[in-house]
PAZAPA-4460 file (N, C-alpha, C; in steps of 0.05 Angstrom, whole numbers, plus 32768, in hexadecimal, padded with zeros to 4 digits):
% residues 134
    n_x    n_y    n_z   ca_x   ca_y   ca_z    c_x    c_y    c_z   seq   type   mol
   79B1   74C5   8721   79B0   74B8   873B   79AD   74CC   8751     1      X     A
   7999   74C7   8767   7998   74DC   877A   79A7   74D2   8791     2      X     A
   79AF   74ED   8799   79D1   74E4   87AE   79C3   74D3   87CA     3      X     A
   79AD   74D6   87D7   799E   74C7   87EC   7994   74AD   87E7     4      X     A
   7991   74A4   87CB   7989   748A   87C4   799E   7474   87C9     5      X     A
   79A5   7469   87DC   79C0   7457   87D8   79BB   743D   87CF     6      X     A
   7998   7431   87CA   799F   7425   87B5   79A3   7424   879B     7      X     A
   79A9   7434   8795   79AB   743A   877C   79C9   7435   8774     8      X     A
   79DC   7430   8780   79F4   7427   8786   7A00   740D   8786     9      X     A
   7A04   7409   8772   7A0A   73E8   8766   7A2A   73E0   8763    10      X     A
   7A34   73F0   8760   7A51   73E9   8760   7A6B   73FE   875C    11      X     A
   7A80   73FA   875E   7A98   740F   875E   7A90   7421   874A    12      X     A
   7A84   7419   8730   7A85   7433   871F   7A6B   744C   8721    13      X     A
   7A5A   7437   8734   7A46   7450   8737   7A54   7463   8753    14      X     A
   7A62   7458   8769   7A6E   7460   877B   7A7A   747E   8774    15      X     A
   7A8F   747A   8755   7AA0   748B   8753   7A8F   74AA   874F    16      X     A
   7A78   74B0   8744   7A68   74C1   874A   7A65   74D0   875A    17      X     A
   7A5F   74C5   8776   7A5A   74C9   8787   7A71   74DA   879F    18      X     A
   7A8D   74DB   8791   7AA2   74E7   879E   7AA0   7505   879C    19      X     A
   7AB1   7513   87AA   7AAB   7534   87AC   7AC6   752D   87A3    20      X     A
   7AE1   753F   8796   7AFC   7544   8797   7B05   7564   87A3    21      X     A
   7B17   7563   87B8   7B1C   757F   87BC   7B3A   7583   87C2    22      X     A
   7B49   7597   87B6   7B59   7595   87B6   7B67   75AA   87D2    23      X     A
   7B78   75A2   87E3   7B78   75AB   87F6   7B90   75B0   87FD    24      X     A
   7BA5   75C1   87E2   7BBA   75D0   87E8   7BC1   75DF   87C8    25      X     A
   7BAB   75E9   87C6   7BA2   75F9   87AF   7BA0   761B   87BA    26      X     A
   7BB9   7631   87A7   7BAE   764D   87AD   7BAC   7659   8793    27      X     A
   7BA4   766C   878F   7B9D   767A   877E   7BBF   7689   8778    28      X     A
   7BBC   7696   8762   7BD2   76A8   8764   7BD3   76C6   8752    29      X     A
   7BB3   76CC   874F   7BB2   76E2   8741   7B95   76EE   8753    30      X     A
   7B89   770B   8754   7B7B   770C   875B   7B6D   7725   8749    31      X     A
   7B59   772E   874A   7B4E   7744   872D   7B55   775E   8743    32      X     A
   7B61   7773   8733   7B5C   7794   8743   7B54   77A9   8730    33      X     A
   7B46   77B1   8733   7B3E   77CF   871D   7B3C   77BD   8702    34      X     A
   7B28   77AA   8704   7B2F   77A1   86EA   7B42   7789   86DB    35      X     A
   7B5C   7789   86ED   7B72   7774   86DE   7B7E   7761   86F3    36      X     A
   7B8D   7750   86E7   7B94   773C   86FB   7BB2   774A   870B    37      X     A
   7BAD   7741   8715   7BCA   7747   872F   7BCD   772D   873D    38      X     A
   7BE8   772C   8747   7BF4   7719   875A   7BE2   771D   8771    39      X     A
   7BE0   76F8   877A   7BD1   7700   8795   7BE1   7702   87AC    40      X     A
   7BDA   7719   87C0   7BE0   771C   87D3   7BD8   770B   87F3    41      X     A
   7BEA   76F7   87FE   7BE8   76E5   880F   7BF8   76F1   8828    42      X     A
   7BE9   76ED   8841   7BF7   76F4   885E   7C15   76E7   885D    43      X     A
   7C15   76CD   8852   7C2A   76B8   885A   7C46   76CF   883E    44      X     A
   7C4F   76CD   8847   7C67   76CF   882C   7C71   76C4   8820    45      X     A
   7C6E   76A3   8828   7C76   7696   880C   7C5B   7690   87F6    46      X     A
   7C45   7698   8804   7C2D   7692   87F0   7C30   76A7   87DE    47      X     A
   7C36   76C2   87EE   7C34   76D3   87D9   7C51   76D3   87C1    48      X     A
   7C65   76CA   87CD   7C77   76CC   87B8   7C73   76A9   87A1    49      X     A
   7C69   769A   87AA   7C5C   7680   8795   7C49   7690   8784    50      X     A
   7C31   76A4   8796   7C1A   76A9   877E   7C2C   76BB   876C    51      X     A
   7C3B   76D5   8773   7C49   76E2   875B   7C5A   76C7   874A    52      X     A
   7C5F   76BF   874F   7C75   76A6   873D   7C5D   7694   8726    53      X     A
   7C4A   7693   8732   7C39   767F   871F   7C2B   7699   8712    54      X     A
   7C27   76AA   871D   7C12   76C1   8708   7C20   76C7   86F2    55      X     A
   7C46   76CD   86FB   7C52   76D9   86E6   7C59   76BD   86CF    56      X     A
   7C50   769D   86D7   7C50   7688   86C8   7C37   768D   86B7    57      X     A
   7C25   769A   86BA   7C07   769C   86B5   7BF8   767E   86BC    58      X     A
   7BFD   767C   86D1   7BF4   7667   86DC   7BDC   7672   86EE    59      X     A
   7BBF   7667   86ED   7BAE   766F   8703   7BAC   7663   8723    60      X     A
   7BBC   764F   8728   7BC4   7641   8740   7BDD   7635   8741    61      X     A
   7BEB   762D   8765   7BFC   762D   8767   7BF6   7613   8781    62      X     A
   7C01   75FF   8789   7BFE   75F1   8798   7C1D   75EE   87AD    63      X     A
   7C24   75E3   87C5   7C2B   75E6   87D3   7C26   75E2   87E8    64      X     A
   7C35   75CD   87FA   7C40   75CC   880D   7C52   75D4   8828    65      X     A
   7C46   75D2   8844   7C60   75D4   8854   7C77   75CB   8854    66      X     A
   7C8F   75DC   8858   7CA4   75C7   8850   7CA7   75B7   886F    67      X     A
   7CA3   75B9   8886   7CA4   75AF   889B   7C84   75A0   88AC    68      X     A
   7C76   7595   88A2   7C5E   758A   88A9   7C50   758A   88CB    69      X     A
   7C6E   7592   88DD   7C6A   7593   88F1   7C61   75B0   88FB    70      X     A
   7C64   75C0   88D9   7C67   75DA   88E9   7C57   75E5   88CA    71      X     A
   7C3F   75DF   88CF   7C2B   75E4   88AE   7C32   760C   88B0    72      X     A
   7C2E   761E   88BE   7C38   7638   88BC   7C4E   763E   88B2    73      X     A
   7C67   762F   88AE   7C86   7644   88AE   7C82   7635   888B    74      X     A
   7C9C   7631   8881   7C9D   7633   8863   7C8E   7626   885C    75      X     A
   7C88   762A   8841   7C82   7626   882E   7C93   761B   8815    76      X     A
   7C7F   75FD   8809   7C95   75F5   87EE   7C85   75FB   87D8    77      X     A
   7C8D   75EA   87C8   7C76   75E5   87A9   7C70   75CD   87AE    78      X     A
   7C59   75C4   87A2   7C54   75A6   87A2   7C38   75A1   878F    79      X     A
   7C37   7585   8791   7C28   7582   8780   7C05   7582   8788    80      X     A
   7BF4   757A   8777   7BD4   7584   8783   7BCA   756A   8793    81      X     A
   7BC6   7570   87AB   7BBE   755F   87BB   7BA4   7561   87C2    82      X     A
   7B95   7540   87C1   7B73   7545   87C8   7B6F   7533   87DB    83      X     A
   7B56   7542   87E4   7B41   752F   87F1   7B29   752C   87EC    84      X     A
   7B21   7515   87EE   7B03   7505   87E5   7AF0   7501   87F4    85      X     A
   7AD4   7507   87F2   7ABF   750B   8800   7AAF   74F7   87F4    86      X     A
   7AA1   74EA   880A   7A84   74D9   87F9   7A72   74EC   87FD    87      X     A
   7A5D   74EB   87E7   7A48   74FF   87E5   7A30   74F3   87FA    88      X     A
   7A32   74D3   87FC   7A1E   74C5   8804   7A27   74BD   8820    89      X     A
   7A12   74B7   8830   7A1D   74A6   8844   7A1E   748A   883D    90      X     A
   7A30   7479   8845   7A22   745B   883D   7A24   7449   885E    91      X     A
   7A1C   743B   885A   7A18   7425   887A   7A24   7414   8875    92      X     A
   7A28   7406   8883   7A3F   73E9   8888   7A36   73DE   886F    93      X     A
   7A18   73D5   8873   7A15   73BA   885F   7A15   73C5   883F    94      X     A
   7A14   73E6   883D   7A17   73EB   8821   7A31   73EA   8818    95      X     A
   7A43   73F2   882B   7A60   73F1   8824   7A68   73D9   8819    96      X     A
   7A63   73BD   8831   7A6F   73A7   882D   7A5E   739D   880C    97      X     A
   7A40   739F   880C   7A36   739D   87E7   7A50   739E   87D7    98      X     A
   7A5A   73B9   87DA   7A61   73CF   87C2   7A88   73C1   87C4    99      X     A
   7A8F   73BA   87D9   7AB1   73C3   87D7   7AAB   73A3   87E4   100      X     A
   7A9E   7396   87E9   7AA0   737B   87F1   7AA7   7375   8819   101      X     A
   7AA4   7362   881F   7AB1   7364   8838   7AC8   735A   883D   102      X     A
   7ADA   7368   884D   7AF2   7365   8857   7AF4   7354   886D   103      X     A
   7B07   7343   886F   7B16   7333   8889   7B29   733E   8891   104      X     A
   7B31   7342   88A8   7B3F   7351   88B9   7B5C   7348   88AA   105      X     A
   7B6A   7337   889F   7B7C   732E   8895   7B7F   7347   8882   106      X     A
   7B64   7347   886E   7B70   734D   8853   7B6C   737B   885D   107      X     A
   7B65   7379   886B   7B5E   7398   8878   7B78   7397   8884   108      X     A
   7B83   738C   8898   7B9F   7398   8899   7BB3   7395   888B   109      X     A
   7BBC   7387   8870   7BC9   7382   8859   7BC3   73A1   884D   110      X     A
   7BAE   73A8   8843   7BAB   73BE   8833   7BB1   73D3   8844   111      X     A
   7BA6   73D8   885E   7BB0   73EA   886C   7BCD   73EC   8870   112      X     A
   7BE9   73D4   8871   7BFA   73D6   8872   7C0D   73E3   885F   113      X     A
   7BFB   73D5   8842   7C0A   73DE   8827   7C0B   7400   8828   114      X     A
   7BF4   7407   8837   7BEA   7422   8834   7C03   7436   8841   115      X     A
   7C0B   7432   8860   7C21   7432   8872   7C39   7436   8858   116      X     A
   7C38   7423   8858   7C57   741C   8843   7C5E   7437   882D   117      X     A
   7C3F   7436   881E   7C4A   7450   8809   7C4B   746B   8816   118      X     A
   7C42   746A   8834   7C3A   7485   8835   7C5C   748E   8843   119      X     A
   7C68   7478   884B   7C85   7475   8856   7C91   747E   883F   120      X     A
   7C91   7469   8828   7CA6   7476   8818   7CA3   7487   8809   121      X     A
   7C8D   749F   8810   7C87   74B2   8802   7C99   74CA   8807   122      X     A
   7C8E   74C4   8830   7C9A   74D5   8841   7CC1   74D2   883C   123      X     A
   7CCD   74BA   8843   7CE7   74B5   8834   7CEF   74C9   881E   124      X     A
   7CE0   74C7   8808   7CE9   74D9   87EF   7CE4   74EE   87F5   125      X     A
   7CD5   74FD   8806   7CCD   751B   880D   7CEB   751E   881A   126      X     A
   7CF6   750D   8824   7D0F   751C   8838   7D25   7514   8827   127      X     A
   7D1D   74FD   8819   7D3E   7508   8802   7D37   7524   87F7   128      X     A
   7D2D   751F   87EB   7D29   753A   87DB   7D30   7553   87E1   129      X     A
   7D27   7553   87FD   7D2B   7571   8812   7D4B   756E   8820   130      X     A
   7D50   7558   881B   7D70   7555   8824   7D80   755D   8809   131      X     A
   7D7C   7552   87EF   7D80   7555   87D8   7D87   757C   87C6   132      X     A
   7D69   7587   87DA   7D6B   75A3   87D4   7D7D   75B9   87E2   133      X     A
   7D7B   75A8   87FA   7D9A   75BF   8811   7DAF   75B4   880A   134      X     A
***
């Protein structure tokens, strides 16, 4: 399928193709010197003390989080691999509505709500947890 053809685009399973995945709290934790691997060396100091901890796991990456979101610079946690998704294609109104159907403002703010909801009690469990650990 060529990525500019959008008819060629018939339904959710040809869609899934068409996604980029990137993961966007992904570091390395080894780097090559003279030859061999070594811990990687990061400005921040908790990156660099995560990459020695996963190198000496023999682990090739290490993921992580701010622990304060308001303040993405100061600590650093562990966490799990978090992405984001790219369409490769552009699509236009009337290809979208084809492909995912069309929405009524009812059923678009229902899903948008449910959406609200998990992202609440996600955030909830992020602060037990961090209450849990002090």
């Amino acid at each position: 399928m060529k990525l500019n053809d959008v008819n060629l685009l018939k339904d959710l399973k040809d869609l899934k193709y068409l996604f980029h995945r990137t993961c966007t709290n992904m570091y390395h934790s080894y780097t090559w010197e003279n030859g061999e691997k070594k811990p990687m060396w990061y400005r921040h100091p908790d990156l660099s003390k995560m990459a020695k901890e996963a190198f000496e796991k023999g682990e090739d990456y290490f993921f992580c989080k701010p622990k304060n979101p308001d303040n993405p610079n100061g600590e650093l946690i562990p966490d799990e691999p978090r992405y984001f998704y790219s369409l490769k294609l552009e699509l236009d109104e009337e290809k979208f509505e084809e492909v995912f159907g069309k929405w009524n403002g009812k059923e678009c703010a229902k899903a948008l709500q449910k959406r609200w909801e998990r992202k609440m009690e996600e955030s909830q469990k992020d602060l037990e947890e961090e209450k849990d650990e002090r």
